[in-house]
C-alpha positions as CSV (number, residue, x, y, z in Angstrom):
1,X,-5.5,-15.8,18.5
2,X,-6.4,-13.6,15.9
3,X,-2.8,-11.5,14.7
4,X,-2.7,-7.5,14.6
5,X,-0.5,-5.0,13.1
6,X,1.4,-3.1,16.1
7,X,2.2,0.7,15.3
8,X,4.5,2.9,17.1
9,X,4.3,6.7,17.4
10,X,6.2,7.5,20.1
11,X,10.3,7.3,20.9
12,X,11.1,4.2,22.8
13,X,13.2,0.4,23.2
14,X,11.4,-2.5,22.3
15,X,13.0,-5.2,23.6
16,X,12.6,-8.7,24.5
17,X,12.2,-10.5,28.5
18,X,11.8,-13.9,27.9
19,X,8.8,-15.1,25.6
20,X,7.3,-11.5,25.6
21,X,7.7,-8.1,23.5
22,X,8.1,-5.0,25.4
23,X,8.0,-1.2,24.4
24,X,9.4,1.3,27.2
25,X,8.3,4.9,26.1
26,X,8.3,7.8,28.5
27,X,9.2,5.5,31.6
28,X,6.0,2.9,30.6
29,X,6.5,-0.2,29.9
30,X,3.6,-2.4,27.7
31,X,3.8,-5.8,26.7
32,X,3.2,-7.7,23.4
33,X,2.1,-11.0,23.4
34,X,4.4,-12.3,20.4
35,X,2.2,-15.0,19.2
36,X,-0.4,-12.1,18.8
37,X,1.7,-10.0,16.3
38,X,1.5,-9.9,12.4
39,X,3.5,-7.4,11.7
40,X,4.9,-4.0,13.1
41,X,5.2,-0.4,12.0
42,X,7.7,2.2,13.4
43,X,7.2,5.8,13.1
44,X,9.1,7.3,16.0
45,X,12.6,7.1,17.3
46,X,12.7,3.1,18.5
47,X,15.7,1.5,19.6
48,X,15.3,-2.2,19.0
49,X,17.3,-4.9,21.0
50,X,19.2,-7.2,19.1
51,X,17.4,-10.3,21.4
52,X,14.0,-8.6,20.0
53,X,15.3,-8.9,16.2
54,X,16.1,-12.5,16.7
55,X,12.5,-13.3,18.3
56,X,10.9,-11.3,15.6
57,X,12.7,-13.0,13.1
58,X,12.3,-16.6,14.6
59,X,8.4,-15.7,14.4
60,X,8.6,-14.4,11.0
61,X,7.3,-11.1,11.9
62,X,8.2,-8.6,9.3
63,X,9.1,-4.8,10.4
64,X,8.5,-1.4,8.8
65,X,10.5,1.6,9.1
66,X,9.2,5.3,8.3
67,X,11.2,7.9,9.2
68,X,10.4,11.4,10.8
69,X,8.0,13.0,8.2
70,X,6.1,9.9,7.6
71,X,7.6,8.5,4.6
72,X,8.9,4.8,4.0
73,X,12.6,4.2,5.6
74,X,13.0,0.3,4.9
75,X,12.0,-2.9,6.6
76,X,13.3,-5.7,8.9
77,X,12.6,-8.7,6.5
78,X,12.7,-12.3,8.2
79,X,14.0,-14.7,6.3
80,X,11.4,-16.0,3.8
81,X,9.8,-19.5,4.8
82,X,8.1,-20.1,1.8
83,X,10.1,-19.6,-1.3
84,X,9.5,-22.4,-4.3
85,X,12.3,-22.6,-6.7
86,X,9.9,-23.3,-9.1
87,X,7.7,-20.1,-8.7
88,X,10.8,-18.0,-8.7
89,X,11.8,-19.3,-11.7
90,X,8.3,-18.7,-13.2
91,X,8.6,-15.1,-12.2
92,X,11.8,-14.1,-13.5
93,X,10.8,-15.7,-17.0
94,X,7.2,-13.8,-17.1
95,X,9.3,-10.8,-16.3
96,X,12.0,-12.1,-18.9
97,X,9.3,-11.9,-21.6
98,X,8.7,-8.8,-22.9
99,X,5.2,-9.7,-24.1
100,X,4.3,-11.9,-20.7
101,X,5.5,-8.7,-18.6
102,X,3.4,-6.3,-21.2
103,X,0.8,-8.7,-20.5
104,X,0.9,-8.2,-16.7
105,X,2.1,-4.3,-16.6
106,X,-1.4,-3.4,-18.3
107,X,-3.8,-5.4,-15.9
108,X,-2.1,-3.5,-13.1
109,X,-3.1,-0.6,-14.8
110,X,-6.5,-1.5,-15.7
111,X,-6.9,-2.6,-12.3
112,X,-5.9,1.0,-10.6
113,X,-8.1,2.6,-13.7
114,X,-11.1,0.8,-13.0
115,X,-10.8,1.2,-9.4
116,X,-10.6,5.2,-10.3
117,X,-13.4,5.3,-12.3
118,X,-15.5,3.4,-9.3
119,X,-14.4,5.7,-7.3
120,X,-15.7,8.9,-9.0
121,X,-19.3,7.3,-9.8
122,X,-19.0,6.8,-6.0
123,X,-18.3,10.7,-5.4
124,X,-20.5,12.0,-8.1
125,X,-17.9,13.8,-10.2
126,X,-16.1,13.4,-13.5
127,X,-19.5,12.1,-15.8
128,X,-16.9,12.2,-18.7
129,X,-14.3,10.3,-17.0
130,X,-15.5,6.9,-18.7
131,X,-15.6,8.5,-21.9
132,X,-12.3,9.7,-21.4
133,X,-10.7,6.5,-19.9
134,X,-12.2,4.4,-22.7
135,X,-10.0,6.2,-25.0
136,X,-6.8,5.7,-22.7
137,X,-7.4,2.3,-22.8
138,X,-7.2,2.2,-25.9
139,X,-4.0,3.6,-26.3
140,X,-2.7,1.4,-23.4
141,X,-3.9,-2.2,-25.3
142,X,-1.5,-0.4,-28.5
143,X,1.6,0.2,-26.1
144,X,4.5,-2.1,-26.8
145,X,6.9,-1.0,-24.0
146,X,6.9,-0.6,-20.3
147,X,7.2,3.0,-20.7
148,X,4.8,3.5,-22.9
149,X,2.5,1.8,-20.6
150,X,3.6,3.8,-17.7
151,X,3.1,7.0,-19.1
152,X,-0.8,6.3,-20.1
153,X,-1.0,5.0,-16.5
154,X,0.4,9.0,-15.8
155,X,-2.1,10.3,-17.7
156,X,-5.5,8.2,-16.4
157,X,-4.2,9.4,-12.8
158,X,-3.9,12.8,-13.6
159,X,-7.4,12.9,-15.2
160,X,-8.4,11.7,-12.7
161,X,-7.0,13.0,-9.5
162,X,-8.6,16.6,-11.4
163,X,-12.1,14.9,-11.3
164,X,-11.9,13.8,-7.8
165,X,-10.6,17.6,-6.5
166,X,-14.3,19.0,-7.9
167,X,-15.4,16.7,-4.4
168,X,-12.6,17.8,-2.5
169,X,-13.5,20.9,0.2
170,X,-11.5,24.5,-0.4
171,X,-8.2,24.0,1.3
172,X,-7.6,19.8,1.0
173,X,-7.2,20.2,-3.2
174,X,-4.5,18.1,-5.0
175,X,-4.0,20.3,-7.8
176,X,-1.0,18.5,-8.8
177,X,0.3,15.1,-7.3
178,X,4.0,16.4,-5.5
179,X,5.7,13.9,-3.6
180,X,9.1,14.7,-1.8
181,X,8.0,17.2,-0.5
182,X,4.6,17.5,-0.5
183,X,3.6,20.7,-1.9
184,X,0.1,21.3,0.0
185,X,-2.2,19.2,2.2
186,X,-4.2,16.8,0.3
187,X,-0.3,15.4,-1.6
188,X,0.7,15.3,2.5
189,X,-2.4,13.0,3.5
190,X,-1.7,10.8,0.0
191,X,1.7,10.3,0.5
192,X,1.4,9.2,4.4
193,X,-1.0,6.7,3.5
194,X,0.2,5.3,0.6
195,X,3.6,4.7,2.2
196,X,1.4,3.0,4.6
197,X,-0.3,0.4,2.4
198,X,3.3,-0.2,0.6
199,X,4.3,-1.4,3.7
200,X,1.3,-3.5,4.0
201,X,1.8,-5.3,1.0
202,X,5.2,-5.9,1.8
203,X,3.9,-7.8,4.8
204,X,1.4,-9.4,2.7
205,X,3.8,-10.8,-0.3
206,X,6.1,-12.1,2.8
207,X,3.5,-14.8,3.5
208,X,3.2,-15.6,0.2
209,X,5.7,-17.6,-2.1
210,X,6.5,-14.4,-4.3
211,X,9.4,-12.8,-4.6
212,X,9.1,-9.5,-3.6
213,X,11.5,-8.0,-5.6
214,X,10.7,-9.4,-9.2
215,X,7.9,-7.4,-10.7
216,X,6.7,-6.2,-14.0
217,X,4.9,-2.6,-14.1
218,X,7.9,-1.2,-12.0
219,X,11.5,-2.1,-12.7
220,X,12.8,-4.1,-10.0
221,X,15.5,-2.2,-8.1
222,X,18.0,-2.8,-5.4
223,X,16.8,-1.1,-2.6
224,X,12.8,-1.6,-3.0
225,X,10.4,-4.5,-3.1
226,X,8.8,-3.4,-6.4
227,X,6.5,-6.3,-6.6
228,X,4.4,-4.4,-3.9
229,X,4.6,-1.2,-6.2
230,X,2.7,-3.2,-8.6
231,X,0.0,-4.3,-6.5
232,X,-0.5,-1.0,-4.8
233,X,-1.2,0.5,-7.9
234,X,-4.1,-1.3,-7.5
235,X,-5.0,-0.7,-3.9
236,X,-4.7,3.0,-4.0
237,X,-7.6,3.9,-5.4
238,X,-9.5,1.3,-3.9
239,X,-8.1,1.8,0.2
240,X,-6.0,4.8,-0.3
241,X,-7.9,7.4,-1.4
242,X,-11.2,6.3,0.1
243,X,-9.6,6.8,3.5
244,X,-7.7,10.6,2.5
245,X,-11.4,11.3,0.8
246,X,-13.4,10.2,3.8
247,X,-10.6,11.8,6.5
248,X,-10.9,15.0,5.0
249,X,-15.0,15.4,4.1
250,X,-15.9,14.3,7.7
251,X,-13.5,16.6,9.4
252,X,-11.1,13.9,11.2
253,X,-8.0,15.1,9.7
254,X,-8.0,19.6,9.7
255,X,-5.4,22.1,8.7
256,X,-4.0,21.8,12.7
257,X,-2.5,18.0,11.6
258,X,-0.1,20.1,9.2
259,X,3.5,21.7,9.6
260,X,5.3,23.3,7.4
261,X,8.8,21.4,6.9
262,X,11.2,20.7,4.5
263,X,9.9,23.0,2.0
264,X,6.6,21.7,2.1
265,X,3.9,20.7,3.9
266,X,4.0,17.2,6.1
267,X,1.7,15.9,8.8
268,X,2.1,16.6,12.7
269,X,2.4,13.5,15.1
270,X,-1.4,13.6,15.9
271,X,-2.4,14.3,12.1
272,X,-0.2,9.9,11.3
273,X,-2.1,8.8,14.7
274,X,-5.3,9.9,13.2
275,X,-4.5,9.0,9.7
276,X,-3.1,5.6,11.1
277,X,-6.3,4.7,13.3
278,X,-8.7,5.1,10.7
279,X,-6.6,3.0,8.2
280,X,-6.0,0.2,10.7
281,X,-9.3,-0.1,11.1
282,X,-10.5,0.3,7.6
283,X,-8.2,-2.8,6.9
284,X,-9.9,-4.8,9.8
285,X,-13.2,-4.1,8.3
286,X,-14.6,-7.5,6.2
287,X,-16.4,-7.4,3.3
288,X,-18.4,-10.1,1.3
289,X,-16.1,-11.9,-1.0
290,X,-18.3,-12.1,-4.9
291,X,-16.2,-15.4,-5.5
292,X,-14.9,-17.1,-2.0
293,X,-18.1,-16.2,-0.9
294,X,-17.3,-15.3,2.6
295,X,-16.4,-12.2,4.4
296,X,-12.6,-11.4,4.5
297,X,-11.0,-8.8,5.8
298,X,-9.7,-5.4,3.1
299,X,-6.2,-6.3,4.2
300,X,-6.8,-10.0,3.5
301,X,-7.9,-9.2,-0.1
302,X,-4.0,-7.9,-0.8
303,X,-3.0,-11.8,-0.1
304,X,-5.9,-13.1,-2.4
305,X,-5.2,-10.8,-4.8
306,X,-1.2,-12.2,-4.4
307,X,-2.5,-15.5,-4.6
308,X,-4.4,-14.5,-8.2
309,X,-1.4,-13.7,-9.2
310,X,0.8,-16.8,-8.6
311,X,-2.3,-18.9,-10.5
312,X,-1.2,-16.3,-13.7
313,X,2.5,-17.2,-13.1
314,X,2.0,-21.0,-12.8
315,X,-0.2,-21.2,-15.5
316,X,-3.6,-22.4,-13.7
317,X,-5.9,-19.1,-13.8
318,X,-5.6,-15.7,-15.9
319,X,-4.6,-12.6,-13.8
320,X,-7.6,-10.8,-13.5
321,X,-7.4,-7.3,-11.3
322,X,-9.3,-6.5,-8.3
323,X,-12.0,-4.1,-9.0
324,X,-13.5,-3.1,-5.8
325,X,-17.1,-4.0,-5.3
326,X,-17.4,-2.5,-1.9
């Protein structure tokens, strides 16, 4: 049986009766078939059972909390199943070593750079973009600390994110990336979805052997998995802003899936469902694998890419970023 991601919009009790999942919204009941779950997303006000958080956890099924505007709460993490000793250890000392963690902190931004840059030769905008990113590469192959890498990250995005608002329709500009709260429309859309794919590589690095919490662009903090931080930097570009690009030129997400709230602007319960269906599917959708060659799914390629990564760590392979073909 082939496993999907479950998302819940509405208010509701999942609970558990016997070997089966069920969600009770609005005086409806509808079962999940357990076995059939990967992982699950809550959006709306969901009591859960504490007979369901044992089955989940039994399964190893990882769950994500967002809270009411959309934006990453926390999530139910199983205990992990695969852990090696050996590939912790490997982590901490690559993060340990300041030259190994330089090392690692610039391919993430290459990655999310080249990924940009694919993207705007795909839109027809920003001809000087390569010009300029050459020379901000530059700079990023001189940088000898972490922060000095982030900040040339900083700069690539916001060259770029101007680029990519010359395709953007009148009304769905960035203008400048504002996060919390979003300042207009286009930072809304951005923000749902990449809170979205964070999630997703949480999931993602739970079937893996990392540790989730030892990374190497981002500091590693207490209260976030900033191993997936790394990684998305990558994937934004690549799933992120393709969707918010393609949701906003063909009309799927308007003005209407917008309130006004918190001093900003935040989308309405039918402008997530929207935003949520097309990125479920756009992670279902396969594409031809250069290397493995075979088709795996977009969501798939966030493990492979994890799997890249533990080759770097143990020694076996050089880290080498995903640049998206498709």
């Amino acid at each position: 049986m082939r496993k999907r991601s479950i998302t819940l919009l509405s208010d509701g009790t999942l609970f558990r009766k016997e070997n089966t999942l069920y969600f009770e919204s609005g005086g409806e009941k509808k079962p999940f078939a357990v076995e059939g779950i990967y992982d699950i997303y809550i959006y709306g006000h969901v009591n859960i059972t504490s007979q369901a958080l044992h089955f989940l956890a039994q399964k190893g099924i990882a769950v994500h909390f967002f809270n009411h505007y959309g934006y990453y709460d926390g999530s139910f993490y199983p205990k992990e199943k695969l852990h090696s000793g050996d590939l912790v250890i490997r982590q901490a000392e690559h993060y340990l070593n300041e030259e190994k963690r330089l090392k690692l902190a610039k391919l993430f931004v290459i990655g999310s750079a080249r990924n940009m840059e694919r993207n705007l030769k795909r839109w027809k905008v920003g001809e000087d973009f390569p010009e300029l990113l050459a020379e901000l590469l530059e700079e990023l192959e001189e940088a000898r600390k972490i922060t000095d890498v982030m900040n040339v990250e900083a700069r690539i995005r916001q060259e770029y994110y101007a680029r990519w608002d010359e395709h953007l329709p009148d009304g769905f500009k960035i203008v400048k990336r504002t996060r919390r709260p979003p300042q207009n429309e286009m930072n809304a859309l951005i923000n749902f979805l990449n809170s979205r794919l964070y999630a997703t590589i949480v999931s993602e690095l739970y079937n893996t052997q990392l540790v989730p919490t030892v990374s190497y662009l981002h500091e590693p903090g207490e209260r976030r998995f900033s191993l997936a931080l790394d990684l998305s930097e990558i994937f934004k570009p690549a799933i992120v802003d393709r969707i918010a690009n393609r949701l906003v030129k063909q009309g799927i997400i308007r003005k209407e899936h917008f309130r006004e709230e918190l001093n900003g602007i935040l989308l309405t319960k039918e402008g997530m469902r929207k935003a949520v269906e097309v990125y479920n599917k756009e992670m279902k959708t396969s594409v031809r694998h250069p290397k493995l060659k075979k088709n795996v799914t977009k969501q798939r390629l966030i493990r492979l890419e994890a799997y890249k990564l533990i080759r770097h760590l143990v020694g076996s392979q050089e880290y080498e970023p995903l640049v998206a073909w498709f």
